[in-house]
C-alpha positions in Angstrom: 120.4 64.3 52.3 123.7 63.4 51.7 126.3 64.2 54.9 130.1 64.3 55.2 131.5 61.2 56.2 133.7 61.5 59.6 137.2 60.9 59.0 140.2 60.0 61.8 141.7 63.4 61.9 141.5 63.9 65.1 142.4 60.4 66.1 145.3 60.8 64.1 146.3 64.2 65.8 146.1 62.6 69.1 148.6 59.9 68.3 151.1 62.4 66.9 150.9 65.1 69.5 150.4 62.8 72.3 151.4 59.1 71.9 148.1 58.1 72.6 147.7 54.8 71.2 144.7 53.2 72.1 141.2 56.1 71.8 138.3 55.9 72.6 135.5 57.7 71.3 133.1 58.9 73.6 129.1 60.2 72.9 125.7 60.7 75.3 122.2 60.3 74.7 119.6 61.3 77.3 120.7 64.7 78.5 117.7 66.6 77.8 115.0 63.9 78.6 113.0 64.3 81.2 112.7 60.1 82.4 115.3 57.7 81.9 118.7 57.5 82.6 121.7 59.4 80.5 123.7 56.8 78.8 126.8 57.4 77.2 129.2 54.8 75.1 132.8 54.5 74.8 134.2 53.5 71.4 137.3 52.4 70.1 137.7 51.7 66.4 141.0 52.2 65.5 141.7 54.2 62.2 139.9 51.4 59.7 137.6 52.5 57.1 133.8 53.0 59.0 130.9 51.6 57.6 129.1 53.6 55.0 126.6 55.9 56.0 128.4 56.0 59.5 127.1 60.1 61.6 125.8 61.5 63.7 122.9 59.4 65.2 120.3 62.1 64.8 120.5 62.6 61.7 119.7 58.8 60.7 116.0 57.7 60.8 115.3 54.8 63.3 115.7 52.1 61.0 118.6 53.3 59.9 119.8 53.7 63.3 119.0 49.8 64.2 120.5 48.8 61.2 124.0 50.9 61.2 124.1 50.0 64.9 124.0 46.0 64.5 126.7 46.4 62.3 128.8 48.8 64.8 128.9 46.3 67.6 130.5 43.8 65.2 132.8 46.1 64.0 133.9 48.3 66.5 137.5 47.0 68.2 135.4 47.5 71.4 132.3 49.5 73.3 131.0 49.6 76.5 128.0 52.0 77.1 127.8 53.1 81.0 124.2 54.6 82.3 123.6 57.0 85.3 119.8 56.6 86.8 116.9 59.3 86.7 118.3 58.8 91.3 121.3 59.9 90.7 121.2 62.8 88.1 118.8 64.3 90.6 121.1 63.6 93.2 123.7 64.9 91.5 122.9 67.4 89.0 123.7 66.4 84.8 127.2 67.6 84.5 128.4 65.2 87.5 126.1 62.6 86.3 127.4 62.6 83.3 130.7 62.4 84.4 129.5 58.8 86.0 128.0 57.7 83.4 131.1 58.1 81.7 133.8 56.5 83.4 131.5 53.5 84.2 131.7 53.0 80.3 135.4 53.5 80.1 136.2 51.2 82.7 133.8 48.8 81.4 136.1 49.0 78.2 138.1 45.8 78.0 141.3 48.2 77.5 141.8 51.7 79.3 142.0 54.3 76.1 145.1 56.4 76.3 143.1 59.5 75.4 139.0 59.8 74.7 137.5 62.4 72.2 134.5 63.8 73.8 131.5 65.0 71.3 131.0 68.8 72.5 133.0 72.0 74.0 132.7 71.0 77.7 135.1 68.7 79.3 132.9 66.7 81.9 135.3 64.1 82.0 138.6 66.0 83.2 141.6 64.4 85.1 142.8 61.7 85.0 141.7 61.4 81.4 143.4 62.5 78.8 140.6 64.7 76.9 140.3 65.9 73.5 136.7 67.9 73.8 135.3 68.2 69.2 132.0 70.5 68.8 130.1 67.7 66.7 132.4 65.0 67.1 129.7 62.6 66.3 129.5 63.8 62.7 133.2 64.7 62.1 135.3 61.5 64.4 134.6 58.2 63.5 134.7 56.4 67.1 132.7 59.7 68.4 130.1 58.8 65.6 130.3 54.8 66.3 129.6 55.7 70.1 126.5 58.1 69.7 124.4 55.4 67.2 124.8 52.9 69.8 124.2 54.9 72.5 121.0 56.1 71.0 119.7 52.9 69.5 120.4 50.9 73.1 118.7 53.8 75.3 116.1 53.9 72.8 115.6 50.5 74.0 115.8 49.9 76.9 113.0 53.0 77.1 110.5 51.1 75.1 111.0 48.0 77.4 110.3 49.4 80.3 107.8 47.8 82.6 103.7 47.8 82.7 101.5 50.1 83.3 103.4 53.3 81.6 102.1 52.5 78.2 100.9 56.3 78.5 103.8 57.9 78.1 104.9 56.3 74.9 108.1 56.2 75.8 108.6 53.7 72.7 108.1 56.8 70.9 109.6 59.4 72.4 112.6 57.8 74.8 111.7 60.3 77.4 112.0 63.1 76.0 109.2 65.8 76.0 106.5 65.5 73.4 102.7 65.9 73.6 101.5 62.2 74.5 104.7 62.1 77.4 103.2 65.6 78.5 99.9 64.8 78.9 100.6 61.5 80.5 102.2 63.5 83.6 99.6 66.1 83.4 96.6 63.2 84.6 98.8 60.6 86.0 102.1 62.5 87.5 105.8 60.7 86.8 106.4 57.5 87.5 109.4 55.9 89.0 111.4 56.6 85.8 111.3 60.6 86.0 113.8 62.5 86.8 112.1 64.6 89.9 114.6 67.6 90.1 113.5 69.0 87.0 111.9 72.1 85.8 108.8 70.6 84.0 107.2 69.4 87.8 106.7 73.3 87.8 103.9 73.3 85.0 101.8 70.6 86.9 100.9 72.3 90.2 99.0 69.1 91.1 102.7 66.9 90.9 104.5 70.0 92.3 105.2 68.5 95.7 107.3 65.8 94.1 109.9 68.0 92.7 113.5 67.5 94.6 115.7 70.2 95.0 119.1 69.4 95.0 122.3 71.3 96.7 124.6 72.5 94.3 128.5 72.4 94.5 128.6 76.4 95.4 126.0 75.6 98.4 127.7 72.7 100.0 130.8 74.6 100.0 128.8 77.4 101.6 127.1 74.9 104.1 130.9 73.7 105.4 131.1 77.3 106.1 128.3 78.0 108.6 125.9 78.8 105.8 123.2 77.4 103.4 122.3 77.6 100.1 120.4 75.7 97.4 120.7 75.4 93.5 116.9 75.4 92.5 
């Protein structure tokens, strides 16, 4: 099926009404996984003409994917792609881990962006970037779209190279992410140093329960500074 290409408006609209010179396009992959880190990429392409067939990376097929993405990294200006570890987004909760991931991409970049279009509504970045949040940017902004295929194609991976003795979970195949061979992996052997621990799906296996970290929300450390205690479960 035949998509819209993305274009540079809002690239464009960020130079006029801002200055912004240099932009970077910015993209995650790994939110709703349940091992593996979150990795997001930082792109800047400059307003030249992508290459065809450039969107969104989920609607490409893998080979596709690997294909589009070898050509990306070549023609990009520049990327960096920054992770945040299964550790830390329990420590930490998505949105802040996100945020890390993030900014260790941007200031991996080899140039600090003047402004970043972020794929989404929500603004995890905030101050002291200059953000420009776009509902599917990664099908409508070119650097947005650059970012998510090489995002997804170097998380994708790095998943299917992860060590021994975890050929259960098939996370060749699935990244991480739920599906029935990852589900019934955890169900016999419980999650391995790659899982994040904090999340929900530890309360369907009442055998791995006891694993399951809770971690202190924003709201309850402010709370605890006040003589009081509260959790984010």
């Amino acid at each position: 099926m035949p998509y819209e290409a993305p274009t540079h408006t809002v690239e464009r609209s960020l130079r006029a009404t801002t200055g912004a010179k240099v932009i970077a396009g910015v993209d995650e992959v790994g939110r709703g996984a349940w091992a593996g880190p979150v990795t997001v990429c930082a792109a800047i392409t400059g307003l030249r003409r992508p290459p065809e067939g450039l969107t969104d990376s989920k609607l490409l097929t893998p080979r596709r994917r690997d294909e589009l993405a070898l050509v990306l990294e070549g023609w990009v200006t520049a990327y960096a792609l920054g992770d945040a570890s299964p550790e830390e987004i329990d420590a930490l909760g998505m949105t802040a881990a996100l945020r890390l991931a993030a900014v260790r991409a941007l200031d991996a970049l080899p140039v600090r962006p003047d402004a970043v279009i972020l794929d989404g509504k929500h603004d995890y970045l905030g101050a002291p970037w200059q953000v420009r949040t776009v509902i599917k940017g990664d099908r409508s902004c070119v650097a947005v779209a650059a970012a998510s295929v090489i995002a997804k194609v170097r998380r994708d991976r790095m998943m299917a190279e992860l060590g021994p003795g975890i050929e259960d979970f098939a996370f060749a195949d699935n990244a991480g992410y739920p599906s029935p061979v990852h589900r019934a992996a955890l169900e016999v052997r419980g999650p391995t140093p790659y899982h994040r621990l904090s999340w929900s799906y530890l309360d369907a296996l009442p055998q791995w329960r006891h694993l399951k970290k809770v971690r202190k929300s924003d709201e309850a450390l402010e709370l605890e500074s006040g003589g009081q205690l509260g959790f984010d479960f």
